[in-house]
C-alpha positions in Angstrom: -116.3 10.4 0.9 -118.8 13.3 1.3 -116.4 15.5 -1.0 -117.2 12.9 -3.7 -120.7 12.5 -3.1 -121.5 16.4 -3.2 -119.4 16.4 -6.9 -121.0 13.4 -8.3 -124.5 15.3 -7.5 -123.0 18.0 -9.1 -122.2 16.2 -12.3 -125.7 14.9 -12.0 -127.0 18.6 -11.7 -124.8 19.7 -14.6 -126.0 16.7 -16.9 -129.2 17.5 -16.7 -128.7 21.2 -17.6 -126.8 19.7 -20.7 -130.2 17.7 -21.3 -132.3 21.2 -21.3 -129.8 23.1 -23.5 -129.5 20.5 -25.8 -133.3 20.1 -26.0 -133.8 24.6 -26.4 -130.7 24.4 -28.9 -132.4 21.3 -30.7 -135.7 23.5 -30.6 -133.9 26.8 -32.1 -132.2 24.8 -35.0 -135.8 23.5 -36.0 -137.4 27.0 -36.0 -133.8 28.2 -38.0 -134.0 26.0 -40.5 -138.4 26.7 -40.9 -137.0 30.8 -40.8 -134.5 29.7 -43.7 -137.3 27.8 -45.8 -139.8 30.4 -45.2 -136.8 33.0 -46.7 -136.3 31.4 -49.6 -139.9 30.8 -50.5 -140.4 34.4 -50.4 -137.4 35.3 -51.8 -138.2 32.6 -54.8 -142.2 34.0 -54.5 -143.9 36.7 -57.0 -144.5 40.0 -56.2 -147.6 39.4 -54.2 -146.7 37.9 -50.8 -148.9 37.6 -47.8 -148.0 37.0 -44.1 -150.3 35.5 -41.7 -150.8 37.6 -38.6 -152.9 36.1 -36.0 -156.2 34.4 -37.8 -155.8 36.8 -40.7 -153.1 36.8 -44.1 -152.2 40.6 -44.6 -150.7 41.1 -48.1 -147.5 42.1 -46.9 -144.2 44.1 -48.6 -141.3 41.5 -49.7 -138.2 43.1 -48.7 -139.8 44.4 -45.3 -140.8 40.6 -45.0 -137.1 39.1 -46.2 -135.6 41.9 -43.7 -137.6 40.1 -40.5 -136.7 36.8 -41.6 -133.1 37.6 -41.6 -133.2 39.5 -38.7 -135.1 36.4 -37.3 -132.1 34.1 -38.7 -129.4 36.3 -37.5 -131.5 36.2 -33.8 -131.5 32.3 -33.9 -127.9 31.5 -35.0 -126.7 33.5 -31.7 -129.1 31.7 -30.1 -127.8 28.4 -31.3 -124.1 29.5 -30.5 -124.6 30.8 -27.1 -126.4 27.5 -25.9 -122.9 25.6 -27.9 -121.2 27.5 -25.8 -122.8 26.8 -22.5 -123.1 23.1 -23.3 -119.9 23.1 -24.1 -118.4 25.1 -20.4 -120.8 22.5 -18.7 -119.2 19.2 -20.7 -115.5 21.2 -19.8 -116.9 21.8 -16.0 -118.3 17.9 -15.7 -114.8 16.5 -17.4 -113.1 18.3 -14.5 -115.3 17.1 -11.9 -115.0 13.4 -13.3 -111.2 14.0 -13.3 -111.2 15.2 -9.8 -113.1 12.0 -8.6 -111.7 8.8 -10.0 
């Protein structure tokens, strides 16, 4: 009985770290798809393109601003994966434990 006890905590414990990831990946995928928007309205802009540092907008180059977005998109979509691929070890890892139980 205490066998099962000490793994139904542990599915507790491992639900709730599913809870987290899905709330930093949920977070990511928001700022992704603001770093995708923000591409293409610079991509789609003028020639004149300002970037907001701090308090102050800085006219700023285009490309050297497109490269940092994508770099920034790249950064975010591994991101996005790696927290997939923990929540998805954790759902394998609390299957198992479930299994083992009942």
């Amino acid at each position: 009985m205490e066998a099962k006890e000490r793994k139904i905590q542990e599915i507790q414990i491992l639900e709730q770290n599913i809870q987290n990831i899905m709330l930093q990946k949920q977070a990511f995928q928001m700022e992704l798809s603001e770093t995708k928007a923000a591409k293409r309205e610079v991509e789609n802009a003028g020639d004149e393109v300002f970037k907001i540092i701090g308090q102050l907008m800085i006219k700023s180059d285009k490309s050297k601003i497109i490269s940092e977005l994508s770099n920034k998109e790249r950064l975010l979509e591994l991101r996005v994966k790696s927290l997939e691929k923990q929540e998805t070890l954790l759902t394998e890892k609390i299957d198992s434990l479930r299994k083992e139980i009942f």
